[in-house]
N, C-alpha and C positions, 0 to 999 in steps of 0.2 A: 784081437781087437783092431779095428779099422783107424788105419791112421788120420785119416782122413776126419772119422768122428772126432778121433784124440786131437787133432788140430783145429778143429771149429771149437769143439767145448772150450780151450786156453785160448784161441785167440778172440772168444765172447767177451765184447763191453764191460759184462757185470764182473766174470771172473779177474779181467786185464786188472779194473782198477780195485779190487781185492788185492792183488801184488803191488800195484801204486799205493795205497795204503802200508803195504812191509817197510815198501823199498823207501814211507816217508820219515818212516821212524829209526833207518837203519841210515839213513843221510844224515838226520837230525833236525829234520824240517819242520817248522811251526805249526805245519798242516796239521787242525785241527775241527773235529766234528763238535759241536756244544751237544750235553749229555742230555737236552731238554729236546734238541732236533733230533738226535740219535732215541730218546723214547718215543718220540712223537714220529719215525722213520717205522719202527718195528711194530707202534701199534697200528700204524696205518695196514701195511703188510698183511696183519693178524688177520686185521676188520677184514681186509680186501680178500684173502684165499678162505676164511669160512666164509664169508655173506656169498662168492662164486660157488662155492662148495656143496651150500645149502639149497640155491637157486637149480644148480646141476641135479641133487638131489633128489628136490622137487619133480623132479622129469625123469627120475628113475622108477622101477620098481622093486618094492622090498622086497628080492628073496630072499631064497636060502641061500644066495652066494652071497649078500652081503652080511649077512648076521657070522659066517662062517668066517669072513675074513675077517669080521670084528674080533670075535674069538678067538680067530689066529693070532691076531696083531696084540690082542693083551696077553694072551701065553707068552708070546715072545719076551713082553716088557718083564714077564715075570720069572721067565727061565733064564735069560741072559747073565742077571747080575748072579745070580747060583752058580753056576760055571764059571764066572769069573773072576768069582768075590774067594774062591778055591786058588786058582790060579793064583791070583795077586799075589795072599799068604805065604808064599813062599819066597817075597819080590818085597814087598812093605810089610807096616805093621796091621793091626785090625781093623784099625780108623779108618785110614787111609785107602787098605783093601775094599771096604763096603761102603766110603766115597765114592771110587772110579768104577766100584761095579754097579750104583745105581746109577753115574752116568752116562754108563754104557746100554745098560740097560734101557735107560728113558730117550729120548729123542732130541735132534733140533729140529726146531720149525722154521729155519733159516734156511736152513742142507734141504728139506721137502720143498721150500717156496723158492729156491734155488735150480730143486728138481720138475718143477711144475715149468718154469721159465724157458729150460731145455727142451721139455716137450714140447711146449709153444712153439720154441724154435725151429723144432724137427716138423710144426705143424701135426704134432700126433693127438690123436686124444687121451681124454681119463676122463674118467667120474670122480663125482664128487664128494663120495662120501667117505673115501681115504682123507680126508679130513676131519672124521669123526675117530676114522683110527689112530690118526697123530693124538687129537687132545687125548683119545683115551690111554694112548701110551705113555702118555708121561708119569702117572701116578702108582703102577704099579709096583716098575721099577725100586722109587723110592722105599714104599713100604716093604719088599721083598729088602731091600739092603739095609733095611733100620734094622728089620727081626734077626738077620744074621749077626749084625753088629750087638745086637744086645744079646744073642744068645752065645757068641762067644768073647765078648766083653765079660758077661759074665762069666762065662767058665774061668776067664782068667781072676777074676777076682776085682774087675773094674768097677766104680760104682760113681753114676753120672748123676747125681744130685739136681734137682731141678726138671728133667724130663718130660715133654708130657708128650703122650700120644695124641692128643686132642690139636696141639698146638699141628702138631707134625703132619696128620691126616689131614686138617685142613689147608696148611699149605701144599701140600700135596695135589687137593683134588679142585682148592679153590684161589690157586694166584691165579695174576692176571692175565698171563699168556692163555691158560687155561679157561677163565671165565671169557675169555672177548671169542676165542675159538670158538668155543661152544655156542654164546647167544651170537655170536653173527652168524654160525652155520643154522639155530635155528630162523633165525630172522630171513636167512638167504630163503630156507624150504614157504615159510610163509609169506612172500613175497609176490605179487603177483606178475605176471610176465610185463608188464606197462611199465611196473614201476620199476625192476630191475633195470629196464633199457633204459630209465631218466636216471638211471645209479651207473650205468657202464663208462662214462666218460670217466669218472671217480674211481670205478673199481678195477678197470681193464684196460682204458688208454695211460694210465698213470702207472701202473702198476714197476712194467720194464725200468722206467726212469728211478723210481724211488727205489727198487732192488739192487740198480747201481750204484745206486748214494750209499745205501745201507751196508753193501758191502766194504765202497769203500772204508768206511765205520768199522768194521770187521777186520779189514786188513789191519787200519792204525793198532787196533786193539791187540790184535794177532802178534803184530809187529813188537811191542811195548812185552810181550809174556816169552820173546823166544828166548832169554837169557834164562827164565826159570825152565828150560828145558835140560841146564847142566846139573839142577837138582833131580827132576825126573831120571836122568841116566840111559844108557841104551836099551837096557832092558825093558823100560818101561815105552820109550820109543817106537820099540818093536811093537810090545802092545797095540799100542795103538796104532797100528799101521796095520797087523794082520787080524785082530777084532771084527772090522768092520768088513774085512774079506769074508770072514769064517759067517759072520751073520748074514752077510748079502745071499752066501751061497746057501745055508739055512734059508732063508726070503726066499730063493730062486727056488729052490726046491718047494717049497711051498704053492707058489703061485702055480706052479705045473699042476699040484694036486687041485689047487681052487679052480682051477679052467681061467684065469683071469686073462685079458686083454693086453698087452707088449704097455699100453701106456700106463692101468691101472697097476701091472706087478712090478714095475720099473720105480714108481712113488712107493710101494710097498715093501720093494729091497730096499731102497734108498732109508726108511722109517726104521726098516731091520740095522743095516749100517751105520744111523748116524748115534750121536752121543749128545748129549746135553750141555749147554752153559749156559739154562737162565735158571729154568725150574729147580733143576739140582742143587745150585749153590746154594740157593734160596733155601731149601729145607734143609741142607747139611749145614748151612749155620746154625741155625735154629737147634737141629738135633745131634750133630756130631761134634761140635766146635774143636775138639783134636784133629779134624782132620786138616792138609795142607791143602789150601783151595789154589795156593801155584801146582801142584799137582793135578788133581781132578781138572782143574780147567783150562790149564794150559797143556794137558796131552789133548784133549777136547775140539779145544777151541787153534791152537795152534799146527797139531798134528793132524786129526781125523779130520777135520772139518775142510781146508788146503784138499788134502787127502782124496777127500769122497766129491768135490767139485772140480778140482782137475781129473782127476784121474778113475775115480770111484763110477762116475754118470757115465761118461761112454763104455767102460768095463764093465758094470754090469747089464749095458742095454746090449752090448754085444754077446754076451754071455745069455740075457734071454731071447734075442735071434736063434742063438745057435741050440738052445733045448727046447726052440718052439717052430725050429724049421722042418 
């Protein structure tokens, strides 16, 4: 890996004041985001990388490479937690195992709008429509780690009273992160090129500064979960530090097969790599309420997520340099 890469990604604005954030909760600092600027941060985000997403879109054409990486990108969401939801069972109990594997399985859209930011930075391009691969990764996952968990709940003889799949599938395929993704990326595609460019001050000169804010949002929060990392244990540390390896390099293999572009499979490992902490908690309460959500979202949100922006983005861009040189 290029150290060089490795020292521009850490010493970037957005990631710096991500560790301003830890280091404000590890001082004891009053520093504090309100939860109403911190939703109104992350929807903006959403609206701004589908409605670019959609308009990029727009100007593409639909072939068979993109239907192929659609395809790839929801096998992945749905083979990840199988592999993992394995693994865990021998680390936690059933809950807990088929919590963290459909977070692993599903995605952040934080770690992707964090990866789209890098390229910006590198001046590289991507398409757009790895954007419809994120929303679509979120939902698989999920239902892939609900039917393990209930088919070996039941084997055990567990019986969750109240259930419903109805409730479950809908959050699944219709929270919000998920619903604004979607209609901004279609709104981006149906957009006409006049009216994008009277939306670009909005959607593309703002974008860097609110990524910074949001992050730092990210750190506080980060910062506030690292004590429940002596619940998670090493073991599970480790998880989540070599997961995101083991799928990136799954992703990277992939993209060689898709013929994709250094900026497109770079958003594409990164989707492979990251973990979830909005979607997932959302439906694991709803559906697993045994599970420990200082678990699931603090190996997440405090391990992989650090993880795959420091260290993760120039690791795997250098890694597909070197299988695409």
């Amino acid at each position: 890996m290029n150290p060089e890469l490795l020292a521009s990604t850490i010493l970037n604005p957005a990631v710096l004041f991500f560790f301003l954030g830890i280091a404000a909760v590890l001082v004891r600092s009053d520093l504090e985001i309100p939860q109403t600027v911190s939703k109104l941060l992350s929807l903006y985000l959403l609206l701004a990388i589908g409605f670019k997403g959609g308009v990029e879109l727009s100007h593409s054409s639909l072939g068979s490479e993109i239907a192929l990486t659609l395809i790839a990108a929801v096998a992945m969401s749905a083979l990840v937690p199988v592999y993992t939801f394995f693994t865990l069972r021998k680390l936690v109990a059933t809950h807990d195992a088929a919590a963290i594997a459909a977070t692993y399985g599903s995605i952040s859209a934080v770690t992707f709008i964090t990866g789209v930011g890098f390229l910006q930075s590198l001046e590289m391009p991507s398409s757009g429509y790895l954007v419809a691969a994120m929303a679509l990764m979120e939902s698989p996952a999920i239902i892939v780690g609900l039917v393990l968990y209930r088919f070996f709940a039941a084997e055990r003889g567990s019986n969750d009273g109240g259930f419903s799949w109805s409730r479950v599938i809908r959050e699944a395929c219709f929270n919000g992160s998920v619903f604004l993704i979607l209609g901004s990326l279609l709104i981006g595609f149906m957009t006409t090129d006049a009216h994008a460019k009277s939306l670009a001050p909005f959607t593309n000169d703002l974008f860097s500064g609110v990524l910074t804010l949001f992050l730092l949002d990210m750190g506080l929060i980060a910062g506030r979960r690292l004590s429940a990392l002596r619940e998670a244990g090493t073991p599970l540390v480790l998880f989540a530090l070599a997961v995101p390896v083991i799928n990136a390099g799954i992703g990277i293999a992939l993209t060689v097969l898709l013929g994709l572009g250094i900026g497109d499979a770079l958003l594409f490992t990164v989707l492979c790599a990251s973990a979830s902490y909005i979607a997932v908690p959302a439906a694991m309460r709803l559906s697993i309420p045994k599970a420990s959500a200082s678990l699931y979202v603090t190996l997440s949100l405090a391990v992989t997520f650090p993880f795959n922006i420091v260290v993760g983005l120039p690791l795997y861009l250098a890694a597909l340099r070197w299988v695409n040189a």
